[in-house]
C-alpha positions as CSV (number, residue, x, y, z in Angstrom):
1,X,-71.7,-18.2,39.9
2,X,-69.8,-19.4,43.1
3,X,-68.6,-16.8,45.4
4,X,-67.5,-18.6,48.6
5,X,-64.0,-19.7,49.5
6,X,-61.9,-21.4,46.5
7,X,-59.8,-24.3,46.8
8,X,-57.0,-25.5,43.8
9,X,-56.4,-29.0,43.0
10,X,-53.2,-29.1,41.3
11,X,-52.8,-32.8,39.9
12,X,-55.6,-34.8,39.1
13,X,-54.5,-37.9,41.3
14,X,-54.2,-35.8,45.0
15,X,-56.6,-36.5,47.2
16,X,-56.4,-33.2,48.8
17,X,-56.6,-29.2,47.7
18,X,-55.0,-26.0,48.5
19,X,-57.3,-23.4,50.0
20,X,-57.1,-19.9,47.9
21,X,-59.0,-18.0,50.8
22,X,-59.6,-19.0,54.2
23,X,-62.9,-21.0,54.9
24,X,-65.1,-21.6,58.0
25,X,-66.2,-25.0,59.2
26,X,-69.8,-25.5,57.6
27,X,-69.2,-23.0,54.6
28,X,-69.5,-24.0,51.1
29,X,-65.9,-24.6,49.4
30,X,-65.4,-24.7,45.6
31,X,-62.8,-27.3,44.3
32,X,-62.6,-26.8,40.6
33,X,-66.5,-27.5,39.6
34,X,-66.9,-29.5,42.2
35,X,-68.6,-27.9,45.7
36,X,-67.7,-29.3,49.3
37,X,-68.9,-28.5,53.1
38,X,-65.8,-27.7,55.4
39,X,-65.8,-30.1,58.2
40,X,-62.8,-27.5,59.9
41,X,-61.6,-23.9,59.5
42,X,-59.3,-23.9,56.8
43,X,-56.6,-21.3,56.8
44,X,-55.6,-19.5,53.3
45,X,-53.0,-21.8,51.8
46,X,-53.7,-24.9,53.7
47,X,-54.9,-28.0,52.6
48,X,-58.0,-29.7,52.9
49,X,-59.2,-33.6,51.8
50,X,-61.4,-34.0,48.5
51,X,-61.8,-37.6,49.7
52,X,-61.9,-39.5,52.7
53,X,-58.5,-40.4,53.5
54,X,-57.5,-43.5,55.7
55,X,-55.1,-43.7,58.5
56,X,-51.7,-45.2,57.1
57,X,-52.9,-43.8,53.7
58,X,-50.4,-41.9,51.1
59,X,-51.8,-38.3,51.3
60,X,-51.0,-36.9,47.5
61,X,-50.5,-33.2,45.7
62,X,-48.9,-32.5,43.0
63,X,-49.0,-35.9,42.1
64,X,-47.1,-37.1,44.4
65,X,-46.8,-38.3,47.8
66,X,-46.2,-35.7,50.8
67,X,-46.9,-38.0,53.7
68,X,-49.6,-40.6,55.2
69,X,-52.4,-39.9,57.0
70,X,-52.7,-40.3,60.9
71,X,-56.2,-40.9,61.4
72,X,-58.8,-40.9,59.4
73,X,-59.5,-38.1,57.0
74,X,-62.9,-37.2,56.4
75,X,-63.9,-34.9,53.4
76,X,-63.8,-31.4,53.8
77,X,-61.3,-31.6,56.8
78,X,-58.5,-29.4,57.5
79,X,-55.1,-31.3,56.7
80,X,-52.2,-30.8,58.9
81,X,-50.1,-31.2,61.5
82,X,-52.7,-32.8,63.7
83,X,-53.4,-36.1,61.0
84,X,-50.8,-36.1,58.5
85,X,-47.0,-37.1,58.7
86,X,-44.0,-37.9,56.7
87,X,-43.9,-41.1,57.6
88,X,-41.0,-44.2,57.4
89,X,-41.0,-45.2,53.7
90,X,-38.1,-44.8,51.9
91,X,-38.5,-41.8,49.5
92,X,-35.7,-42.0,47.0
93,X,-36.4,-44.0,43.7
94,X,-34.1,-44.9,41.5
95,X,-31.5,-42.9,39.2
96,X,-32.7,-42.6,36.1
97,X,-30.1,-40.6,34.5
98,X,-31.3,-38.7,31.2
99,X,-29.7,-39.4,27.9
100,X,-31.2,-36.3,25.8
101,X,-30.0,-33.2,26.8
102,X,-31.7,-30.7,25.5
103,X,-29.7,-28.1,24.1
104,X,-29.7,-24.4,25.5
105,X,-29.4,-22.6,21.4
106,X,-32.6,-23.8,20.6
107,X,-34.8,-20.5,21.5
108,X,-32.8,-18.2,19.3
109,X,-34.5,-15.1,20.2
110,X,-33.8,-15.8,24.5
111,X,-29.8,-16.1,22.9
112,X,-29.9,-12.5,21.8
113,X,-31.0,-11.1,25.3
114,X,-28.4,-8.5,26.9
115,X,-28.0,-6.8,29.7
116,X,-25.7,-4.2,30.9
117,X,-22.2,-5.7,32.7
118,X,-19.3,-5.0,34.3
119,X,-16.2,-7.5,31.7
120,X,-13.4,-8.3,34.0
121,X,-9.9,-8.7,33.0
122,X,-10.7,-12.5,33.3
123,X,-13.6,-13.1,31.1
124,X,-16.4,-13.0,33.8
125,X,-18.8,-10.3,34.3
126,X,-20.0,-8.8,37.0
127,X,-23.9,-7.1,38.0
128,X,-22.3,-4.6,40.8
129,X,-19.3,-2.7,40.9
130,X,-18.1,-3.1,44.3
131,X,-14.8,-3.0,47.0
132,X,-14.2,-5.8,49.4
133,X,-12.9,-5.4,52.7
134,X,-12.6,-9.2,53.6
135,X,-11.8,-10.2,56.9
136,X,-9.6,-13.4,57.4
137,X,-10.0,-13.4,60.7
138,X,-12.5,-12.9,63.4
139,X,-9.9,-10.7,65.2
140,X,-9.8,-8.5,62.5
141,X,-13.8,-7.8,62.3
142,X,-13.8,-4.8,64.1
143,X,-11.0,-2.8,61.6
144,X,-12.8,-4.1,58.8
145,X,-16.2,-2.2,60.2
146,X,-14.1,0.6,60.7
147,X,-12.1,1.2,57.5
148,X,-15.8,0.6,56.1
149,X,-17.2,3.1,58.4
150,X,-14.8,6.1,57.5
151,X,-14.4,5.6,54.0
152,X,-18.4,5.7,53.4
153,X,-19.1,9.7,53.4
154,X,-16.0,9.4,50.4
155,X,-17.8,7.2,48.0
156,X,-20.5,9.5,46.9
157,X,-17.8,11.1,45.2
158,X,-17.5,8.0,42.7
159,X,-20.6,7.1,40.7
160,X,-19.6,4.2,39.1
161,X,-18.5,2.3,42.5
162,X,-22.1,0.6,43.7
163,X,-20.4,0.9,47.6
164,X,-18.2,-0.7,50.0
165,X,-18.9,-3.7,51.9
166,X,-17.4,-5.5,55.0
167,X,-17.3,-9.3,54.6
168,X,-16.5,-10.0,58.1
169,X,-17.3,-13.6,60.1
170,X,-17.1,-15.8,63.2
171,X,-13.8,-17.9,61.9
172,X,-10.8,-18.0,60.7
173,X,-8.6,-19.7,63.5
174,X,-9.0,-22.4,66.1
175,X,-9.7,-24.7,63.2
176,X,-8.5,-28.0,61.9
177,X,-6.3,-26.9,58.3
178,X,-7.1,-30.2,57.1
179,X,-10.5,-30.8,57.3
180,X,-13.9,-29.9,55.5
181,X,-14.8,-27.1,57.4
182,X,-11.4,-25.6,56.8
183,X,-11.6,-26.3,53.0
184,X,-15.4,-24.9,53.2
185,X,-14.1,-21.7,54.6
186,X,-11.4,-21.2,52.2
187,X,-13.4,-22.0,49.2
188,X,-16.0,-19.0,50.7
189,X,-13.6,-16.7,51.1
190,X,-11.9,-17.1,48.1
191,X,-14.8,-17.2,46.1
192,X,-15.6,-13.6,47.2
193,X,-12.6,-12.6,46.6
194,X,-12.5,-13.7,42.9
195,X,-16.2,-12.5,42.3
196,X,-17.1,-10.8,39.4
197,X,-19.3,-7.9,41.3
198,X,-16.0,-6.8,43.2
199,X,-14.2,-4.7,41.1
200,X,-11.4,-4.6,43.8
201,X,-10.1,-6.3,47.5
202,X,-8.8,-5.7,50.4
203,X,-7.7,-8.1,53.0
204,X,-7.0,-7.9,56.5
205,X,-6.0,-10.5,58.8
206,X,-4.5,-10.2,62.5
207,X,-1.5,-11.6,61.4
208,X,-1.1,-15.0,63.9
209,X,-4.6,-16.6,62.4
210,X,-4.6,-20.0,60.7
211,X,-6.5,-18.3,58.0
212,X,-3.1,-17.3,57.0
213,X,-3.2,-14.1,53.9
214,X,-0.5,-15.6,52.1
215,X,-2.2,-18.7,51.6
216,X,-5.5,-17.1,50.8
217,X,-3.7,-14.5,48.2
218,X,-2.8,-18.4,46.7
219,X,-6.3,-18.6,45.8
220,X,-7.2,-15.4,44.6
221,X,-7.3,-14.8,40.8
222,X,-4.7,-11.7,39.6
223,X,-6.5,-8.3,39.2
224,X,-5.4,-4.5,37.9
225,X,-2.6,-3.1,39.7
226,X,-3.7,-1.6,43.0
227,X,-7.0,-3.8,43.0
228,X,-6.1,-6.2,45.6
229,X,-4.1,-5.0,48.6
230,X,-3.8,-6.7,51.9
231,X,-2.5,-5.5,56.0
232,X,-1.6,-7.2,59.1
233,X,-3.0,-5.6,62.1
234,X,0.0,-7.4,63.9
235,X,2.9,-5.8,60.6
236,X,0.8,-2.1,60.4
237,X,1.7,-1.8,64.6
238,X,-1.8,-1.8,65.9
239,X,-5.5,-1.4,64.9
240,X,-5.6,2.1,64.2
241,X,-2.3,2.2,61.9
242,X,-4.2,-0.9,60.7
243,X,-7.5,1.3,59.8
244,X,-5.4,4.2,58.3
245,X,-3.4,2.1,55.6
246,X,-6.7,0.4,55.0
247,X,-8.6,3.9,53.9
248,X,-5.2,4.8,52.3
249,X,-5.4,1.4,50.1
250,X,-9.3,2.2,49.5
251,X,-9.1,5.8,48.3
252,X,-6.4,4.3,45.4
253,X,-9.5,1.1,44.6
254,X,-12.0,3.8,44.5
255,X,-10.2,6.0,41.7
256,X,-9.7,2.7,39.9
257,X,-12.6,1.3,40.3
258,X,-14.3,4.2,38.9
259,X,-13.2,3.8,36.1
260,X,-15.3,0.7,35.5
261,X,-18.0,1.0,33.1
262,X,-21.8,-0.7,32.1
263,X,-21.1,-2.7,28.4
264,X,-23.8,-5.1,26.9
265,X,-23.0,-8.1,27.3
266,X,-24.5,-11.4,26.3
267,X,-27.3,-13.2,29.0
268,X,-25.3,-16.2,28.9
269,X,-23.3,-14.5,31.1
270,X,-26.3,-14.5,34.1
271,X,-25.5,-16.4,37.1
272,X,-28.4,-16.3,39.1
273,X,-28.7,-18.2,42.5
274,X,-31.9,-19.7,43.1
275,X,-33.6,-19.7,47.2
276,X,-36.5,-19.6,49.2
277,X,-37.3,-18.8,52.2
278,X,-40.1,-17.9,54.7
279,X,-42.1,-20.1,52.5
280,X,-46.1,-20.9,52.3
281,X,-48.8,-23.1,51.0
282,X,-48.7,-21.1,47.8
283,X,-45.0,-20.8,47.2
284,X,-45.1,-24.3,45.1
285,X,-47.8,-23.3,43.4
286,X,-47.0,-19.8,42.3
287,X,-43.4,-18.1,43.2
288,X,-41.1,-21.2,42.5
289,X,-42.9,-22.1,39.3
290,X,-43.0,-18.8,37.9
291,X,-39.5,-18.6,39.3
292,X,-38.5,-22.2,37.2
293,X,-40.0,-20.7,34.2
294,X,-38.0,-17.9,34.5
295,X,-34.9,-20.5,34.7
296,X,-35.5,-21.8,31.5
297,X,-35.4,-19.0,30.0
298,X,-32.0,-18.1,31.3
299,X,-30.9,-21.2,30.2
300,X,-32.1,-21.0,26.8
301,X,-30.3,-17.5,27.0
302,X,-27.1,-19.5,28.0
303,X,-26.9,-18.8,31.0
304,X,-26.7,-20.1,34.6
305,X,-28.6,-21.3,37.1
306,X,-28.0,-22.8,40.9
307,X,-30.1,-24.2,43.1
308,X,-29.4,-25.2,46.3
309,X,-30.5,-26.4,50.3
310,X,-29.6,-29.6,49.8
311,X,-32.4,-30.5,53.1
312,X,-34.9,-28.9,51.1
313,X,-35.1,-31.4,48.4
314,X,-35.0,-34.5,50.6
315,X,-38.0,-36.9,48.8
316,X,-37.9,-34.9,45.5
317,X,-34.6,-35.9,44.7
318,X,-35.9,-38.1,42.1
319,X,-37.5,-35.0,40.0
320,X,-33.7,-33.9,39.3
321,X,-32.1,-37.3,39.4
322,X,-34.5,-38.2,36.7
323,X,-33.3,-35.4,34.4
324,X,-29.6,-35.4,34.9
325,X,-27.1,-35.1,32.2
326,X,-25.1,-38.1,32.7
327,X,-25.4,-41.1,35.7
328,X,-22.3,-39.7,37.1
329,X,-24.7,-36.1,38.0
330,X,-27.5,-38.0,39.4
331,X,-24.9,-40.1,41.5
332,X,-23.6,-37.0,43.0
333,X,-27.0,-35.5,43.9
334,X,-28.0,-39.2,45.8
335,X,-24.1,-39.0,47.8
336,X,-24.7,-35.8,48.8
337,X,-28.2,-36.4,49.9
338,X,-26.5,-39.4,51.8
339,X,-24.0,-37.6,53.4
340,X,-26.6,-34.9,55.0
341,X,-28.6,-38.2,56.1
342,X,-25.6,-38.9,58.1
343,X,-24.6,-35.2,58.8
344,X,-28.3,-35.0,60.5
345,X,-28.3,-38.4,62.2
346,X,-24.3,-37.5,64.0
347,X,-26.1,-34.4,65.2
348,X,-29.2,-36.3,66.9
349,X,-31.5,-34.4,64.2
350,X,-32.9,-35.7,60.8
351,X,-34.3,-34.8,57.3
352,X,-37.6,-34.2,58.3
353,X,-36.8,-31.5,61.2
354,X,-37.6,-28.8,58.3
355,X,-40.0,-27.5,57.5
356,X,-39.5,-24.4,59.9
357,X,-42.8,-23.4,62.2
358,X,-43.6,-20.7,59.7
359,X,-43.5,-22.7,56.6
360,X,-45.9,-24.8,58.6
361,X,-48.4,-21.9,60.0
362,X,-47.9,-21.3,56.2
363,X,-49.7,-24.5,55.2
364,X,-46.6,-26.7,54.3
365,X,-46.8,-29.8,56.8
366,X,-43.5,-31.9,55.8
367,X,-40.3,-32.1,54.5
368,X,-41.4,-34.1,51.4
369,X,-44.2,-31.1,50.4
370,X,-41.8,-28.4,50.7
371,X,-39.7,-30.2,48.8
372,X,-41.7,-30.9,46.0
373,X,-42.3,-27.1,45.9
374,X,-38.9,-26.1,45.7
375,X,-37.8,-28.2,43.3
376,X,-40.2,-26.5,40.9
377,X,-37.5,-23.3,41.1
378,X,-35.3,-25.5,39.2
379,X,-37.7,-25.7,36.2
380,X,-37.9,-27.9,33.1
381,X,-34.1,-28.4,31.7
382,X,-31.5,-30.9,32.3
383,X,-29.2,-30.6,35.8
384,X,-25.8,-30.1,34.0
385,X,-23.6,-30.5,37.5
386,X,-23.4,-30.7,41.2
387,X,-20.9,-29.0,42.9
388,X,-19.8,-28.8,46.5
389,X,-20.3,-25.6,48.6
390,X,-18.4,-22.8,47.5
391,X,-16.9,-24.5,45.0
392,X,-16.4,-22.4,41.6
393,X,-19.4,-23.1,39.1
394,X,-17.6,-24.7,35.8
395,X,-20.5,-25.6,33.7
396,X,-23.5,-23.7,32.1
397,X,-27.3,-24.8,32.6
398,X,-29.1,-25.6,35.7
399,X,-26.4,-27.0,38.2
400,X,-26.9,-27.8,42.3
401,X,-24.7,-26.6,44.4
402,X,-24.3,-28.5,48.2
403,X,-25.7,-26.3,50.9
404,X,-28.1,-26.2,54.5
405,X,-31.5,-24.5,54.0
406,X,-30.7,-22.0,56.2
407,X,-31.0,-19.1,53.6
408,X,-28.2,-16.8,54.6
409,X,-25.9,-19.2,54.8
410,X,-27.3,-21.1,51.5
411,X,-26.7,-17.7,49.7
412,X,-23.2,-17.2,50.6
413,X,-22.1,-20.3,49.2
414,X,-24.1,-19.5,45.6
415,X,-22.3,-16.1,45.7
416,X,-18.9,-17.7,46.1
417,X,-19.3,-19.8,43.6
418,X,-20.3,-17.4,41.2
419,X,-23.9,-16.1,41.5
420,X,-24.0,-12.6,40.7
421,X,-27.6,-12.4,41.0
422,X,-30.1,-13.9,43.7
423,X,-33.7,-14.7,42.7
424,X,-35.6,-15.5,46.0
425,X,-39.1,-16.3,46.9
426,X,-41.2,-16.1,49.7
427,X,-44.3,-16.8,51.0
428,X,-44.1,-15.5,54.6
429,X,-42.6,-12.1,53.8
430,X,-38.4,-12.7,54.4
431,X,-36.0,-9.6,54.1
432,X,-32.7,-11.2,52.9
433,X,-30.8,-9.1,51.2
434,X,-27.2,-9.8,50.1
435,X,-23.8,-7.6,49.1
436,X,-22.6,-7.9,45.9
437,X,-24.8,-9.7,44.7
438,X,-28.3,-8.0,44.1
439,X,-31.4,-9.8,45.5
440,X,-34.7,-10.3,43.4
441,X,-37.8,-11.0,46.4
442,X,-40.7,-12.6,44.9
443,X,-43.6,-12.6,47.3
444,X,-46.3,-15.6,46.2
445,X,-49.0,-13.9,47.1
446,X,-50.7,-10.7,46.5
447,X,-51.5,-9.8,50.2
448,X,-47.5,-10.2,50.9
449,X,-46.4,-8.1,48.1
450,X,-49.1,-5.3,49.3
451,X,-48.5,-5.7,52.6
452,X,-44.7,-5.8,52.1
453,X,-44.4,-3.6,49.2
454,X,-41.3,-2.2,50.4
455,X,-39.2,-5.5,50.5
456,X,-40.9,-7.2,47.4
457,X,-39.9,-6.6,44.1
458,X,-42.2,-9.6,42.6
459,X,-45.9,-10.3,42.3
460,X,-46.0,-14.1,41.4
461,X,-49.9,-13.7,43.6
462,X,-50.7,-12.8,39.7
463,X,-51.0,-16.6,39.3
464,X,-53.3,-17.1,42.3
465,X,-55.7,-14.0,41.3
466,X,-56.0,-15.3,37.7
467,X,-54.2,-12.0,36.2
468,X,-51.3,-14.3,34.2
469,X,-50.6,-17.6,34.0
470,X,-47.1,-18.6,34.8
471,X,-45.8,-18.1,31.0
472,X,-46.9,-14.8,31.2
473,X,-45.4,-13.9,34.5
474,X,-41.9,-15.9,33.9
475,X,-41.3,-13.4,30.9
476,X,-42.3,-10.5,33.0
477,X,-39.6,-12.0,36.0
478,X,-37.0,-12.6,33.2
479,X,-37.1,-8.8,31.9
480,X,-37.0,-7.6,35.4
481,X,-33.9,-10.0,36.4
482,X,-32.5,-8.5,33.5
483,X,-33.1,-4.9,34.7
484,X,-32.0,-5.6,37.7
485,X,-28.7,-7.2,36.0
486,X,-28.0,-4.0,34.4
487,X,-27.9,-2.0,37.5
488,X,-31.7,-1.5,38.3
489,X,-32.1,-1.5,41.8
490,X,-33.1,-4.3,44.3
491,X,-36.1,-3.7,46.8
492,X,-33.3,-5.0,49.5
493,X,-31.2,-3.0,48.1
494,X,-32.8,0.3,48.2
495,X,-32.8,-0.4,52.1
496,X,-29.1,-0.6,52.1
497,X,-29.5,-4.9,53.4
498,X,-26.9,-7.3,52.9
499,X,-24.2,-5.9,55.0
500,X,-24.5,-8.5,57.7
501,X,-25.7,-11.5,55.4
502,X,-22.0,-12.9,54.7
503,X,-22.7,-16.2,56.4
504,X,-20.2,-18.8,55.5
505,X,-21.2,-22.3,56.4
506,X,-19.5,-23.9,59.4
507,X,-18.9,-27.2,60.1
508,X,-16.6,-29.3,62.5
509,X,-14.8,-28.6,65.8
510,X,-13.9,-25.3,66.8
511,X,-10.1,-25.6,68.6
């Protein structure tokens, strides 16, 4: 039997392979049956040719095309940076919009999955029970850090509160009221606000912002009495008054909020935002398909699911457009893949500045291979909806939500539209963690999740070592999101992350 370096060809038609373990020029690779010489060293997760490839030549995997070659491609060779590029053709085919949707009752048994909630007054229900301190302004960051400073050695008095978080940013003012970045902003904030894993609010502006309370308190949902309370550095008569009433207003949430209690409640009402980040050669061929597997069953729970980084899926567009619910989705997903087009080009950038130098030292060489991968997050069922950043998440299903790649900020807009629950994948080894909403890291291969054991919560490597196939380790994923749902701790949240990861997305000219 073989024992040298193994390589996985994933589609049939590709004319290259992913290396399993690193290989040395000269040494002996196995490609399924099939045994090749290395012409290069070939890192773990990189690609190599199982033909000889021609320059100007589609270079394929999974399928489907990730670029053309260079220069010639020999067998063997190492395929990367150095002889394989995105190239000029246009990637976007057609919409085919879907016509059957496939129902999400059909798997009775996924429908009767629970897990353990917090009900709101208004129907939703929330993983976490915490208190908001939301800044409006930049000018009030600093007495929103320290109302949350001095009211943390009070909370351990109140085991049903998960803690108190600052949600505290770089705007607020010196912004244009009528224009997307403005409406982006207020649809973040509010979105917090309103979200289900807050059992209570506080605001605190400076008093003279554009970000003006009274409009915000326009767009946030009614709660209990005493549950959201809001100062004015500029009305209490200074920052320390300001910090004072704030602890005063926090000491009456805490009480309430305590009385807030775990229920079962139905899956259907999961909400679970879908990213990656730090990604690798394996992370489409292990972490986001276990992770898409895992989305279907959610779905077929009733539940939701929301992908997003709208960059990230630039030449893969098609595998979503192609199983839309209606035209009118698909035609959303293509003008919002326009507008980013545009966004990039007014900005002297474009579509295939990602992926990021790790992705690439972790074998993913362009923006149409990444993509590929992270579309397989979004698994096997219909896209119900596309939705703008931030905006509130109105239908059930797999649904898109408009965002950048850039993960942080990605995940603040899922949680303000509803996500009370992150699943995220890496290949690289990222430590995003977020507040309210707990974080779910699944590391795509074994030496990340041993090296990282302390950030990972996840072993989709499992695939890669031949221990499960991806059935087997989507049901295991789906019990521990579950878990998690019901109050099980996070990896990132057993190291206390996600107080600085409230990263609203800002766009336009700063006044």
């Amino acid at each position: 039997m073989f024992e040298g370096p193994r390589c996985l060809l994933l589609h049939e038609e590709d004319n290259v392979a992913v290396a399993l373990t690193g290989g040395s020029a000269g040494e002996k690779v196995a490609v399924g049956e099939r045994l090749f010489t290395l012409a290069d060293d070939v890192p773990s997760g990189h690609k190599i040719a199982v033909k000889d490839i021609l320059a100007g030549a589609a270079v394929i995997k999974f399928g489907q095309l990730i670029g053309v070659a260079t220069s010639n491609i020999l067998q063997g060779q190492h395929v990367h940076v150095q002889n394989l590029t995105v190239g000029d053709e246009p990637h976007v085919l057609a919409v085919v919009a879907s016509t059957a949707v496939v129902s999400p009752t059909e798997d009775r048994q996924a429908l009767a999955r629970t897990f353990m909630g917090y009900r709101r007054p208004n129907g939703k229900v929330g993983t976490r029970n915490y208190l908001a301190i939301l800044s409006s302004v930049n000018c009030s960051a600093t007495a929103c850090r320290q109302i949350e400073k001095q009211i943390q050695p009070e909370i351990s008095g109140f085991a049903n509160v998960d803690g108190v978080v600052a949600l505290v940013h770089q705007s607020g003012c010196g912004m244009n009221a009528d224009g997307d970045g403005w409406k982006i902003f207020c649809r973040t904030l509010s979105g917090y606000a309103n979200h289900p894993n807050f059992a209570g609010v506080l605001v605190v502006g400076l008093g003279c912002e554009v970000a003006q309370i009274s409009s915000l308190l326009r767009e946030i949902e009614p709660r209990g009495e005493g549950l959201l309370q809001h100062i004015t550095i500029q009305d209490a008569g200074g920052t320390r008054q300001a910090v004072e009433a704030g602890l005063v207003a926090l000491r009456e949430m805490l009480h309430l909020a305590n009385g807030n209690e775990r229920e079962i409640v139905p899956a259907e009402h999961l909400v679970v935002g879908l990213q990656c980040g730090g990604s690798d050669g394996y992370s489409g061929i292990s972490a986001n398909p276990v992770l898409g597997k895992a989305v279907d069953l959610i779905v077929q729970a009733g539940g939701t699911a929301i992908l997003s980084e709208t960059p990230e899926i630039h030449g893969a567009e098609a595998l979503l457009t192609g199983r839309a619910a209606s035209r009118d989705v698909a035609t959303k997903l293509l003008d919002r893949m326009e507008w980013w087009k545009e966004y990039t080009a007014r900005n002297n950038s474009d579509m295939d500045n990602n992926p990021s130098p790790g992705n690439k030292a972790g074998g993913i060489t362009t923006i149409l291979e990444k993509s590929l991968g992270a579309v397989a997050k979004a698994g096997s069922t219909p896209l119900m909806g596309v939705f703008l950043y931030a905006e509130l998440i109105s239908q059930k299903g797999l649904v898109f939500m408009d965002s950048p790649g850039y993960d942080p900020v990605s995940a603040t807009g899922q949680v303000a539209s509803g996500a009370n629950l992150i699943c995220f994948t890496t290949g690289r080894g990222s430590t995003y963690g977020c507040k309210p909403s707990p974080c779910i890291k699944i590391a795509t291969n074994s030496p990340l999740f041993r090296r990282m054991s302390e950030d990972m919560d996840f072993n989709a490597g499992v695939v890669l070592d031949g221990d499960m196939n991806i059935d087997e380790a989507s049901e295991d994923l789906f019990e521990l999101i579950l878990d998690v749902a019901s109050g099980r701790k996070s990896a990132s949240e057993e190291n206390d992350l996600g107080d600085n990861e409230f990263v609203p997305w800002h766009i336009g000219a700063v006044l």
